[in-house]
C-alpha positions as CSV (number, residue, x, y, z in Angstrom):
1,X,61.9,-24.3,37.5
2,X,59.5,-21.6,39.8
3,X,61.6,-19.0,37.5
4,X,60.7,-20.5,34.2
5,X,57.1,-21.6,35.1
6,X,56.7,-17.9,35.9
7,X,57.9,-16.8,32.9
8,X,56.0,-19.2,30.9
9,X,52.8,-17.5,33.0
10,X,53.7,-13.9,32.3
11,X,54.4,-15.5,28.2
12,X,50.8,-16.9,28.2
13,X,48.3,-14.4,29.5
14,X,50.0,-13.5,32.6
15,X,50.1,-9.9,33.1
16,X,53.5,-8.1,32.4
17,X,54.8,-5.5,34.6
18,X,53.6,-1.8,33.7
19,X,50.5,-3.8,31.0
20,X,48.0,-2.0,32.9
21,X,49.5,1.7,32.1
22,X,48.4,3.5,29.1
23,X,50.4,2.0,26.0
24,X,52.6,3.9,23.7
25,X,51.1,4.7,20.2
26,X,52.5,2.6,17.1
27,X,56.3,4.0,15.9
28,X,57.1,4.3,12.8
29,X,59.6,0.9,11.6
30,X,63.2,1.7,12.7
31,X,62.5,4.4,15.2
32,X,63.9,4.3,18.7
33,X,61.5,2.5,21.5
34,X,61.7,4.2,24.8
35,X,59.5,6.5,26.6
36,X,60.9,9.7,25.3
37,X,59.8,8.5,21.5
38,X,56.2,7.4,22.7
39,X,55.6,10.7,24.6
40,X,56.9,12.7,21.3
41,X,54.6,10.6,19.0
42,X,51.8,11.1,21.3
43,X,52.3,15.2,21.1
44,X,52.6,15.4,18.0
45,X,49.4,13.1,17.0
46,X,47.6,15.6,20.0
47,X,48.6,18.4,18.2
48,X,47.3,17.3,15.1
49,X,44.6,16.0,16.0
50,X,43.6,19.4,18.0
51,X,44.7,21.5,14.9
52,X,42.0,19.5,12.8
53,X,39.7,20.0,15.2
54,X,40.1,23.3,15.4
55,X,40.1,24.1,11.6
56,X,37.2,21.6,11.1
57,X,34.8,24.0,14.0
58,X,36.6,27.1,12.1
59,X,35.1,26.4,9.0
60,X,32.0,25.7,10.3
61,X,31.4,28.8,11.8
62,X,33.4,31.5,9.4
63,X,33.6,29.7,6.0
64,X,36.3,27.5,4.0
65,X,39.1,30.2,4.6
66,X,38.2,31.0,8.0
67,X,41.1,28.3,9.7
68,X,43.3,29.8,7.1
69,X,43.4,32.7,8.7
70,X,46.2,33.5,11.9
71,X,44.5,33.8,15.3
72,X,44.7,37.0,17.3
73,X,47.5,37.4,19.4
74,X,49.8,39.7,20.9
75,X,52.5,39.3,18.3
76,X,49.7,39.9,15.4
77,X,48.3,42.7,17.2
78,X,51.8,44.4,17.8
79,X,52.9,43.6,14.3
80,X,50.0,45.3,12.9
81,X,49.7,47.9,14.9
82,X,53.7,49.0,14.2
83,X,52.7,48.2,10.3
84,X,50.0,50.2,9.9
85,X,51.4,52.9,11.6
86,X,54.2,53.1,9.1
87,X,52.4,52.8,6.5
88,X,50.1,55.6,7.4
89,X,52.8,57.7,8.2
90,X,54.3,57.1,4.6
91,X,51.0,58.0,3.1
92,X,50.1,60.5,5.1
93,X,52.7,62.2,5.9
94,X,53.5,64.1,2.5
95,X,50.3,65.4,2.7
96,X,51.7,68.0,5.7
97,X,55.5,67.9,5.2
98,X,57.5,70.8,2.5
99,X,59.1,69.6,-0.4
100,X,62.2,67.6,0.3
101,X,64.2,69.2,-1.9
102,X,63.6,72.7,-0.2
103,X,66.8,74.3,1.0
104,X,65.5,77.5,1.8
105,X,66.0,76.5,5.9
106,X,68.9,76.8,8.1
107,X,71.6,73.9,8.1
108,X,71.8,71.6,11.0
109,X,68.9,72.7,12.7
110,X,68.1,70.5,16.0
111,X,64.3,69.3,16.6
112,X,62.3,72.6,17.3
113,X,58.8,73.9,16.6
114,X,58.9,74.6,13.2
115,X,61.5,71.4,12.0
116,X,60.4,68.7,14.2
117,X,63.0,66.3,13.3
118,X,65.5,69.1,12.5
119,X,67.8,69.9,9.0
120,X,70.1,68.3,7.2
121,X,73.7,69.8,6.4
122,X,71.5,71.4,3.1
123,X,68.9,72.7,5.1
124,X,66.3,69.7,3.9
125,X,63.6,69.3,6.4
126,X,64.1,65.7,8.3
127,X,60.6,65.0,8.7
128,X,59.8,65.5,5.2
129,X,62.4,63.4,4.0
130,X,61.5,60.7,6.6
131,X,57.9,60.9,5.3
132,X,59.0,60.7,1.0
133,X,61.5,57.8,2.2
134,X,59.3,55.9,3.8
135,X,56.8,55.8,1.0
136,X,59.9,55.0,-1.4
137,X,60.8,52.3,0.9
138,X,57.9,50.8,1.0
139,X,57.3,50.7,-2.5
140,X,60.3,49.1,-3.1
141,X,59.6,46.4,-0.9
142,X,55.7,45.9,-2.0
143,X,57.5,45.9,-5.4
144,X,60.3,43.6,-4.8
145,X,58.3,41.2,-2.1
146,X,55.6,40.6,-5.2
147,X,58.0,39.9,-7.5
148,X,59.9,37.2,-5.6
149,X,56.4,35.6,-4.9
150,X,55.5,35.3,-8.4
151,X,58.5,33.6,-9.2
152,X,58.5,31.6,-6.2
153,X,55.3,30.5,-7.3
154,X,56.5,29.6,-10.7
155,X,59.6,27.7,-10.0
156,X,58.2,26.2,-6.6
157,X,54.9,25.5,-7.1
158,X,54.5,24.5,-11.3
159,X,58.1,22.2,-10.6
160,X,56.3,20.1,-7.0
161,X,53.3,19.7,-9.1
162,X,54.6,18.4,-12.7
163,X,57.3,16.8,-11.1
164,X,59.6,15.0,-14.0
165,X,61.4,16.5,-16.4
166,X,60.1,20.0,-15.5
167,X,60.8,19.8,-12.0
168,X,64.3,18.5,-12.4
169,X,65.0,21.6,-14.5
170,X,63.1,24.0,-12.6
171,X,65.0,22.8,-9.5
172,X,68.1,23.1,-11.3
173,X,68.0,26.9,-12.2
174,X,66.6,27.5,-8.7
175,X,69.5,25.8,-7.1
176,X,71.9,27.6,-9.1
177,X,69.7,31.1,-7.8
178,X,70.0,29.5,-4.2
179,X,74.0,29.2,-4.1
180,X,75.1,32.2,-6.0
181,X,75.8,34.8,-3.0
182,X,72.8,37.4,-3.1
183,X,74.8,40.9,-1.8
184,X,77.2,40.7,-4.8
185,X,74.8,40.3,-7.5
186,X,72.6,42.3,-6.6
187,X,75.5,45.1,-6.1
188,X,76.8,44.1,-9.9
189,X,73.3,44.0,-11.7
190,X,72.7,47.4,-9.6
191,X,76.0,48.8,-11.0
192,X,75.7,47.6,-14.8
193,X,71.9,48.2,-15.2
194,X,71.7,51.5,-13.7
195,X,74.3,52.6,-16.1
196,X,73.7,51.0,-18.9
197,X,72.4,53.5,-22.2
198,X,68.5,53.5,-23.4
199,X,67.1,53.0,-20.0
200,X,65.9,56.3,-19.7
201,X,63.6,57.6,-16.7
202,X,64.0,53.8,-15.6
203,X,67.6,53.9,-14.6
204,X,68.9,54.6,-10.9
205,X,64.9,54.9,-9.8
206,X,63.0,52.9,-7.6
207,X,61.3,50.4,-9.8
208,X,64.5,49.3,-10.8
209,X,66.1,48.6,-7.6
210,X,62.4,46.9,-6.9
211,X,62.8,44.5,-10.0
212,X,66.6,43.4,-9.4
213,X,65.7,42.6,-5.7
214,X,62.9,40.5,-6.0
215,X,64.5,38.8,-9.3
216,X,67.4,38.2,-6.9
217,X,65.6,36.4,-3.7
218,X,62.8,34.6,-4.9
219,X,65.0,30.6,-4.4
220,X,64.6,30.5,-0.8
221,X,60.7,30.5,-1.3
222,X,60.9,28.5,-4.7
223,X,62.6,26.1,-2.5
224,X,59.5,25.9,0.6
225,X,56.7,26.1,-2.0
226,X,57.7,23.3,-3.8
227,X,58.5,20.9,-1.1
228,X,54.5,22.1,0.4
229,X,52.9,21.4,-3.6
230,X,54.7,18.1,-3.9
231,X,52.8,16.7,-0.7
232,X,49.8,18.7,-1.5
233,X,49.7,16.7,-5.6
234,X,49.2,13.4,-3.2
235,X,46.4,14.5,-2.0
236,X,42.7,12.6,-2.6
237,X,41.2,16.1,-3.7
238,X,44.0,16.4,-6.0
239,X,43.3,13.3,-7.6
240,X,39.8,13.7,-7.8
241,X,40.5,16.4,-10.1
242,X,43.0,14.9,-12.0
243,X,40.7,12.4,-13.0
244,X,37.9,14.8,-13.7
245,X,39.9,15.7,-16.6
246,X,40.5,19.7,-15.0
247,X,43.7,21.2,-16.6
248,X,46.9,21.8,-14.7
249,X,46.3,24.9,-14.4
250,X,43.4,25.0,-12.9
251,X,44.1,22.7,-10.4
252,X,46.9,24.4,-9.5
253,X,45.4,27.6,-9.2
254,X,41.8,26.2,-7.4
255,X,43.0,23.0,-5.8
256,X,46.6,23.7,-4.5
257,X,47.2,27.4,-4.2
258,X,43.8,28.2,-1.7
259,X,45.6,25.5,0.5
260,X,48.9,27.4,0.5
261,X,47.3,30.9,1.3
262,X,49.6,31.0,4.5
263,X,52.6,30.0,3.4
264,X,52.3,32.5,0.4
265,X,51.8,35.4,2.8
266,X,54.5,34.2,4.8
267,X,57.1,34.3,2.0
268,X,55.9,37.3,0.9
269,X,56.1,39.3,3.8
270,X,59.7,37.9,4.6
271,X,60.0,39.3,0.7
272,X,58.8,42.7,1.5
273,X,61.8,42.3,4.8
274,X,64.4,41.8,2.8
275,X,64.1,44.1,0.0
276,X,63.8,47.0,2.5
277,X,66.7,45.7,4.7
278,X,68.6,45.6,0.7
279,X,68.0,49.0,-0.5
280,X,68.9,50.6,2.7
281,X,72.2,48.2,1.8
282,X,72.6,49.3,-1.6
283,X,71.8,52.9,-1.0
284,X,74.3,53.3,1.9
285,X,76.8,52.0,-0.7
286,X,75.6,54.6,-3.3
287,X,74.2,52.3,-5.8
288,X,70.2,53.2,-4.4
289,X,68.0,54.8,-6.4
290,X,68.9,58.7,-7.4
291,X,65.3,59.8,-8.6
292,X,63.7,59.5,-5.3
293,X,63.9,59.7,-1.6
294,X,64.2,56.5,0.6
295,X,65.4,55.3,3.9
296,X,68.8,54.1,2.7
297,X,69.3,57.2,0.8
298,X,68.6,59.3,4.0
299,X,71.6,57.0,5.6
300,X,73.5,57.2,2.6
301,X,73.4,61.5,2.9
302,X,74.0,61.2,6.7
303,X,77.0,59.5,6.2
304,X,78.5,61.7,3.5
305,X,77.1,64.7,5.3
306,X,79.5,63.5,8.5
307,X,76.2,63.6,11.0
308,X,78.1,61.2,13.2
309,X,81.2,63.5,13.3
310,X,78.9,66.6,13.4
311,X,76.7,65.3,16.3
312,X,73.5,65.4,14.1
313,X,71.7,62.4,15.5
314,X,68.4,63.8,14.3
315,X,69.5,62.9,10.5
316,X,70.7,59.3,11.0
317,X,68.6,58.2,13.9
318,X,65.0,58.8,12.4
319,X,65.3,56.6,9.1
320,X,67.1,54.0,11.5
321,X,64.6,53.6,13.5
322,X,61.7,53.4,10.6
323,X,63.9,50.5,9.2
324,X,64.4,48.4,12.5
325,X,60.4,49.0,13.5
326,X,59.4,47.9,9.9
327,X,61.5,45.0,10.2
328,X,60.1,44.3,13.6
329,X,56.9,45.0,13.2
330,X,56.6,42.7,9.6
331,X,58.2,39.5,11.7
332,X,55.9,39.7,14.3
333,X,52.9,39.3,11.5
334,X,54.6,36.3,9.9
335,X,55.3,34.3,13.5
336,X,51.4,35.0,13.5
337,X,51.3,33.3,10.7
338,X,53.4,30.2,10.8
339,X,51.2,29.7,13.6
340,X,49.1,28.5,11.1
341,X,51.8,26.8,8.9
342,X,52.9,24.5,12.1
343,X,50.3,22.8,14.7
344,X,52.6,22.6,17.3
345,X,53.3,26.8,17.4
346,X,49.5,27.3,17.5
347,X,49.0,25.1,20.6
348,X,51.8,26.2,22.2
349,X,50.6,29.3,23.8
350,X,47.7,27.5,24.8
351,X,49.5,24.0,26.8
352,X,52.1,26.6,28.3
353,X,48.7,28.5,29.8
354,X,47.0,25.3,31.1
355,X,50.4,24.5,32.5
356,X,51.0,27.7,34.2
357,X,47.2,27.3,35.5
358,X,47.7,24.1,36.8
359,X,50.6,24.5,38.7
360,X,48.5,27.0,40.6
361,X,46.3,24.8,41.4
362,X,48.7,22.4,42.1
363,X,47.3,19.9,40.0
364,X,50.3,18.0,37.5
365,X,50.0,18.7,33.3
366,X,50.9,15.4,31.6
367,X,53.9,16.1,28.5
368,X,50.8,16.2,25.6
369,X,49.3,19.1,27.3
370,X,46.2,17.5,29.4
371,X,46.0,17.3,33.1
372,X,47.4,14.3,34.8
């Protein structure tokens, strides 16, 4: 009877053991109940909640696209700084270097005063050719990366928004893209194009190596860019327009692109990646352009040339290394940016700092980032 007349009490208005802690927030219907669900639900509703905040006071200081825009950090900085220094490298650098094709110096010649990256087995200047390729390489991948944007764009983008009958057959073509292996193609349509009759100028050059890499990885971001437009065509502003009677296109274009600014970059700069990180593929294999000088064509003389047997570092080495910093250097941009794409990478950096400070202090840091 005292057990039931207590539980009747604790039923009625009595207070239940733990009712005067903080409660857990509403979960959605079917999701687990326990403490480790509550204190998930409650970061992530922190997180966004501080993400808005902080976009909301971003716009009102810099202007609409100012919380578009990636916020400094070591991995921007680094990224940029490794970028830029590239790409003044491949500008600048022709400006000072000989011809590449000048054979008129010693073969094999090792670093030194007047070569400072050394000959080739020809008696081509390293440095020069390292200057010429990397402006080739990086006009393939500028090429390539823009290409597989705009098509992202159209297959991503146009099938979220219209959704129906256009997006069933937009998906279906990009599926078929998505599944087909990419090294393959791209080594068959570099074979058959590059030999086929009234190309002219156009075959084996850089343009065209450009064109059948970006119309060869542009699914992957067809695939992200529509998922983002189909929950951005729910939105109120969306609608608005809609019913304003604005065309399709200029929705898409005003309402939906602006929003997808970092996302876009993203994708393209994991574009630009990949077509450099190809042609240095294709051109090892000898299918690379023949017209012009580029990092994979510098590997793909090496290795004919036997500099690994011959214990000429200084021809192999060099365009390596420009490869693997670009590469580097161009990830550590877009982790910048999907700082922006995802709340919970932004705030990261800054709970991990107020944990760090507060285990100084010995003062505990609760599991949504605030101090116990």
């Amino acid at each position: 009877m005292a057990d039931r007349q207590t539980l009747t009490e604790s039923g009625s208005g009595g207070e239940l053991p733990g009712a005067g802690a903080e409660t857990a927030p509403d979960l959605p219907f079917g999701a687990p109940i326990g403490a480790e669900a509550a204190r998930e639900s409650a970061r992530e509703a922190t997180a966004t909640a501080a993400v808005a905040a902080a976009s909301a006071a971003a716009v009102r200081r810099g202007g609409r696209f100012r919380g578009l825009l990636p916020r400094r950090s070591g991995k921007l900085v680094t990224g940029l700084v490794i970028v830029g220094a590239i790409t003044l490298f491949g500008l600048l650098g022709p400006l000072i270097a000989q011809p590449p094709r000048d054979s008129n110096n010693p073969a094999l010649l090792p670093p030194g005063p007047e070569h400072w990256l050394g000959t080739t087995k020809l008696g081509y200047d390293v440095f020069s050719q390292l200057a010429y390729g990397t402006q080739g390489s990086l006009f393939i991948g500028l090429v390539a990366g823009l290409v597989a944007l705009v098509l992202g764009v159209l297959f991503g983008v146009f099938a979220g928004y219209f959704g129906g009958i256009a997006d069933e057959v937009l998906t279906l073509i990009t599926n078929i893209v998505l599944v087909i292996p990419g090294l393959p193609v791209v080594m068959v349509i570099a074979a058959y194009v590059q030999n086929a009759d009234g190309l002219g100028p156009l075959a084996r050059s850089s343009l065209l190596v450009a064109l059948v890499l970006g119309i060869t990885s542009w699914a992957g971001s067809a695939v992200v860019l529509r998922a983002q437009a189909r929950s951005l065509r729910t939105r109120e502003y969306v609608a608005a327009a809609r019913v304003a009677g604005e065309r399709p296109a200029r929705i898409i274009f005003v309402e939906i692109l602006p929003n997808l600014v970092p996302l876009l970059a993203a994708q393209f700069i994991f574009g630009v990646i990949l077509a450099v990180l190809g042609e240095a593929g294709l051109s090892y294999l000898g299918l690379g352009p023949t017209g012009s000088i580029t990092l994979g064509t510098m590997l793909n003389d090496a290795q004919t040339g036997q500099a690994v047997g011959t214990g000429a570092w200084w021809w192999f080495v060099p365009p390596g290394a420009i490869i693997a910093a670009l590469g580097a250097g161009l990830s550590l941009i877009n982790f910048a940016i999907d700082e922006v794409v995802n709340p919970k990478l932004r705030l990261a950096p800054e709970n991990a700092k107020r944990q760090r400070k507060a285990t100084k202090a010995g003062k505990g840091v609760a599991d949504t980032g605030a101090f116990a």
